[in-house]
C-alpha positions in Angstrom: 198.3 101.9 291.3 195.2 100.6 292.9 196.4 98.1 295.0 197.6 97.9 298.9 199.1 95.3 300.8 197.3 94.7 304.9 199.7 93.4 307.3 197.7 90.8 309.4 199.0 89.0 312.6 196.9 86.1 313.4 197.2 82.7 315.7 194.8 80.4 317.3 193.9 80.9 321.1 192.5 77.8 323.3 189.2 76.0 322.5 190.0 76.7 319.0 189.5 80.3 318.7 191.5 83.2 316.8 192.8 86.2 317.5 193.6 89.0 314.5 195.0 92.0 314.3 195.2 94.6 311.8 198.7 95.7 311.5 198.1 98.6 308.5 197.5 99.1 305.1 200.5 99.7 303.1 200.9 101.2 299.4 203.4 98.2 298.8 204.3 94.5 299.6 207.9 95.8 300.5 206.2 98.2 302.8 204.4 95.8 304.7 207.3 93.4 305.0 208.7 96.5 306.7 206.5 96.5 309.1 206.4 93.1 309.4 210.4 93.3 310.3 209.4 96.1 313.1 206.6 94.7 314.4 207.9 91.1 314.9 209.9 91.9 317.8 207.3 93.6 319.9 205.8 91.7 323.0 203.0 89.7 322.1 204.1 89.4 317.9 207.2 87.9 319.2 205.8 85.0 320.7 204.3 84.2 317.5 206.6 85.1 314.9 205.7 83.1 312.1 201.7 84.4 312.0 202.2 87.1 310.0 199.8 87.6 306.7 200.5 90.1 304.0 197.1 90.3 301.4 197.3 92.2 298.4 193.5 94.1 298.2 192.2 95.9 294.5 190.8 99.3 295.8 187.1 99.9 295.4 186.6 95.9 295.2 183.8 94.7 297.2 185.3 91.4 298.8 182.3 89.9 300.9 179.8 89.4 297.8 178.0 86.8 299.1 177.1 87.2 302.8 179.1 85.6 306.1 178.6 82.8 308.4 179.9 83.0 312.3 182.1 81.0 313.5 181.5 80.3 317.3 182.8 77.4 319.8 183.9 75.2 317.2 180.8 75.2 315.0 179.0 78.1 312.3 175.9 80.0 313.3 
């Protein structure tokens, strides 16, 4: 199989900004909901229980095929 499942935790900060993190790469969605299960009761996930993100990703895909914009104080660059 060429697929794998990332485990995101995600939730907006003041002034409209984000903070992400990278939980792992997984070889399947039942092993990220795993982690998902552990990770949720850690300080810090806790609080925020319900930002968790599982995205399937095709390996050797290119996903950024048409540049990026930054996102700063509530406006792009």
């Amino acid at each position: 199989m060429n697929e794998v499942f990332a485990l995101w935790h995600s939730y907006e900060l003041n002034e409209g900004e984000e903070e992400s993190k990278l939980i792992g790469i997984y070889a399947s969605h039942a092993d990220a909901e795993a982690a998902r299960a552990r990770s949720v009761a850690l300080p810090g996930f806790c609080d925020h229980p319900d930002n968790f993100l599982i995205e399937s990703h095709t390996l050797g895909q290119d996903k950024w095929t048409e540049g990026f914009v930054t996102w700063r104080n509530g406006a792009f660059e």
